[in-house]
C-alpha positions in Angstrom: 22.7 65.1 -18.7 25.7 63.7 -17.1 29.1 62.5 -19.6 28.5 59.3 -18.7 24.8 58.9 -19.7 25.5 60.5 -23.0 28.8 58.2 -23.4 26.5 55.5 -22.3 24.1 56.6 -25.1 26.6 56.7 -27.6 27.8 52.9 -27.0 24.1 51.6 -27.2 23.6 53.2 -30.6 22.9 51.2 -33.5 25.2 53.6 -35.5 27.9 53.1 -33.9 28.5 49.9 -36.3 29.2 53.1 -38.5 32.5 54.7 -39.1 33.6 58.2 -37.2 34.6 59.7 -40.4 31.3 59.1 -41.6 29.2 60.5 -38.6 31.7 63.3 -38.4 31.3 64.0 -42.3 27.4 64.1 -41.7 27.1 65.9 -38.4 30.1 68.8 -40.2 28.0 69.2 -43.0 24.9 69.7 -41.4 26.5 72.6 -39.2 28.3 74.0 -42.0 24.7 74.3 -43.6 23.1 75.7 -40.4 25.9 78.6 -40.6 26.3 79.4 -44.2 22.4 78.6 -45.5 19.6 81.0 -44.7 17.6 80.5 -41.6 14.5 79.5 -43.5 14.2 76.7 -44.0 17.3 75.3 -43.6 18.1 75.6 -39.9 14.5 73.3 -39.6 15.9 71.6 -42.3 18.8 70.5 -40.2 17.3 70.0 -36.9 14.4 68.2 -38.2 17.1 66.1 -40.0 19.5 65.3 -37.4 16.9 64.9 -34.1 15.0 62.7 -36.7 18.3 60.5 -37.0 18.8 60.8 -32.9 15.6 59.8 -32.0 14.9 57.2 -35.2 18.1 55.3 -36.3 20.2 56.1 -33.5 17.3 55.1 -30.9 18.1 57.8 -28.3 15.1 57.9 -25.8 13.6 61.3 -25.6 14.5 62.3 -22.1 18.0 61.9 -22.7 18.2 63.9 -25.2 16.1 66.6 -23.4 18.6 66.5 -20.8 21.5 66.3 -22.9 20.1 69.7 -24.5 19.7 71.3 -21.4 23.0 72.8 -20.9 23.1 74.0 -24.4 19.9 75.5 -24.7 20.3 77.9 -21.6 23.4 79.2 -23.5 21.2 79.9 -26.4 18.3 81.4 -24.7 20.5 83.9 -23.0 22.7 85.0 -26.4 19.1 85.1 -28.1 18.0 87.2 -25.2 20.5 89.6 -25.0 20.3 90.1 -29.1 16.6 90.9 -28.8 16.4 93.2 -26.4 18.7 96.5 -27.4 19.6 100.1 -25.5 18.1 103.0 -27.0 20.4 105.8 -28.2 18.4 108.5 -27.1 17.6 108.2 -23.0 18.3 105.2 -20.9 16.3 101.9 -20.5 16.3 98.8 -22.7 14.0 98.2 -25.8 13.2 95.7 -28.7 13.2 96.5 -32.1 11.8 94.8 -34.9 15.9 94.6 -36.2 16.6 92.8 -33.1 13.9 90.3 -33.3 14.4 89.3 -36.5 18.3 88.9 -35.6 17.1 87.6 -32.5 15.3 84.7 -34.4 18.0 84.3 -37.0 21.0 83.6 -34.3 18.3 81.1 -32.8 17.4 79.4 -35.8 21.3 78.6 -36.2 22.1 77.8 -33.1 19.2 75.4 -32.5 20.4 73.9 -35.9 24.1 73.8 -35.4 24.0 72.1 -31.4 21.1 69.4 -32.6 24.0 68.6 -35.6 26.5 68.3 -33.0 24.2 65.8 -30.4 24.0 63.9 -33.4 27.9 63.1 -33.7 28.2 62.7 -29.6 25.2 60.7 -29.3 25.9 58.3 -31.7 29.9 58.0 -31.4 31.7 56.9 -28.1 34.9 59.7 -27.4 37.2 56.4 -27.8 36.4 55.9 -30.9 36.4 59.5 -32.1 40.4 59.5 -30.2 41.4 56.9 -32.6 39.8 58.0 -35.8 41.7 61.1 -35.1 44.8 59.6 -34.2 44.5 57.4 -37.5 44.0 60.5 -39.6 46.7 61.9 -38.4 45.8 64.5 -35.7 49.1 65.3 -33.5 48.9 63.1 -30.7 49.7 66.1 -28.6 46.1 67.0 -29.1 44.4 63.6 -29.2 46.3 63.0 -25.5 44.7 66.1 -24.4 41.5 65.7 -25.6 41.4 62.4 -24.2 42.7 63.7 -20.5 40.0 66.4 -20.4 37.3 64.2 -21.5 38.3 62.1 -18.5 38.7 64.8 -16.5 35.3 65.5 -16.9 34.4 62.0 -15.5 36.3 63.2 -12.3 34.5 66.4 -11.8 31.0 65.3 -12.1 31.8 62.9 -9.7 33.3 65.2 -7.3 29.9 67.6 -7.6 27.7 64.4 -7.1 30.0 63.2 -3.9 29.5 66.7 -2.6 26.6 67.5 -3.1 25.1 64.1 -1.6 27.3 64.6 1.7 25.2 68.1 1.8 21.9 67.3 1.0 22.2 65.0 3.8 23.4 67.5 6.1 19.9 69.7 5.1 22.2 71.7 3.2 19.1 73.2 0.4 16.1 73.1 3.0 16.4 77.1 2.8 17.3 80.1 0.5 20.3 80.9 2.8 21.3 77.2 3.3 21.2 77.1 -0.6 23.6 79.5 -1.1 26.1 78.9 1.6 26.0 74.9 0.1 26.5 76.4 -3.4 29.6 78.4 -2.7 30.5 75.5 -0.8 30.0 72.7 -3.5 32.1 75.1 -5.7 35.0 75.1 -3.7 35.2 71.6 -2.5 34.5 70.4 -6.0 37.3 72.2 -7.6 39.7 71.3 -4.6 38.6 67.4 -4.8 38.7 67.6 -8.9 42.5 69.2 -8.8 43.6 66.3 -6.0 42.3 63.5 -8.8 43.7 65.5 -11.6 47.3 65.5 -9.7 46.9 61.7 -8.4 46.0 61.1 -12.4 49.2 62.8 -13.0 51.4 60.8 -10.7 49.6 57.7 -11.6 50.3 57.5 -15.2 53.9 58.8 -14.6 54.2 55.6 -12.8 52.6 53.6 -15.2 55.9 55.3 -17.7 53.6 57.8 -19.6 55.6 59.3 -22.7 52.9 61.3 -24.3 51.2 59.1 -25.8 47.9 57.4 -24.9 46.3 54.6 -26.9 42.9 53.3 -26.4 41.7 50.5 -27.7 39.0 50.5 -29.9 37.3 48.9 -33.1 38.0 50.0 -36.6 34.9 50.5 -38.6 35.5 50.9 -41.9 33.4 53.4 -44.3 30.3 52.7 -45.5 29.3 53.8 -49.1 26.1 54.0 -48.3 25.9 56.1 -45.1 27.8 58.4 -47.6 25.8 59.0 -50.4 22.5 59.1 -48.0 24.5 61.7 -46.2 25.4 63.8 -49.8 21.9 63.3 -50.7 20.6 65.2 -47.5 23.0 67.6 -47.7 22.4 68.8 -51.2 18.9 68.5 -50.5 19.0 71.1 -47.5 21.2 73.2 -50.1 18.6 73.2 -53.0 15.7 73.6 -50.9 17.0 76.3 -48.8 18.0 78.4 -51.9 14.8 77.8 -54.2 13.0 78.9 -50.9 15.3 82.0 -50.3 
């Protein structure tokens, strides 16, 4: 899924009448639980929980949010993988255990938990309003500015890999293995060489503009809503107590 489908996402959601703070509160205390809580239940706990809310209140269709997992989810299958499947001690070769399995399943469970908790907060809440709930709570600007350049940077280099990668698709750059991998190494280069000229005309541009560190954005205040708070206590002691009377 591409930034600006998911930001696109994020500005349709009903919940985004709803105050950062609050959203960031829910989707932090759901990860914290998917960490510190035993696997079973309470990383399903917390998935069912927060693709529930993704999918329900904060009416993000399906396939986005399949895509939007994508990238995460070949992370996780590779960490799980590589948990699972051990080297012997004696001789050479690799092997699974029935230790690595069940640590295998445990890092899963958490992971799983912890990235459908964080969907949840960038689904549902546009980066602009995320910059200036951070900036009102006091965050250095230093690190607001920064986040807020490299979440537009971002903008800049998924354009540069779909210009590129256009330009060679219509120059039958994938109609072969070879082709594929000569247009890969290709696409890397060019899109790294485009994404530092837009980064350095970026530069130039706001220094013309009389940049001095610090970048507003303009965005509306929500205020807290007592409500979305206790709701979001009540799930989280909820995951707590059932995930302990289980365990």
């Amino acid at each position: 899924m591409s930034a600006p489908a998911l930001d696109t996402a994020a500005w349709a959601s009903p919940w985004r009448r709803y105050s950062p703070g609050d959203k960031v509160l829910l989707s932090l205390g759901l990860v914290i639980s998917a960490l510190v809580l035993p696997p079973w239940p309470a990383s399903g706990l917390v998935t069912a929980i927060a693709l529930g809310l993704i999918l329900g209140p904060g009416r993000v269709p399906p396939h986005l949010l399949l895509r939007a997992a994508r990238g995460p989810a070949a992370f996780i299958v590779l960490g799980t993988v590589s948990i699972a499947i051990t080297w012997r001690t004696s001789g050479f070769g690799p092997t699974v255990t029935s230790e690595s399995l069940t640590a295998a399943a445990s890092t899963l469970s958490h992971a799983v938990a912890g990235t459908s908790a964080v969907l949840l907060l960038a689904a549902t809440t546009p980066m602009t309003d995320l910059l200036s709930w951070a900036r009102r709570r006091g965050v250095p600007e230093a690190v607001v500015d920064v986040a807020g350049l490299t979440y537009r940077l971002l903008f800049v280099l998924l354009e540069s890999v779909s210009a590129v990668r256009s330009a060679q698709t219509a120059r039958l750059g994938y109609t072969s293995r070879r082709a594929t991998l000569r247009s890969a190494s290709g696409l890397a280069a060019a899109t790294l060489t485009r994404a530092f000229d837009r980064a350095r005309r970026l530069e130039t541009g706001l220094a013309g503009r009389g940049f001095e560190g610090v970048m507003r954005t303009v965005g509306e205040q929500q205020s807290s809503s007592r409500s979305f708070e206790l709701w979001t206590f009540a799930s989280l002691a909820l995951v707590v107590a059932v995930s302990l009377g289980v365990a």
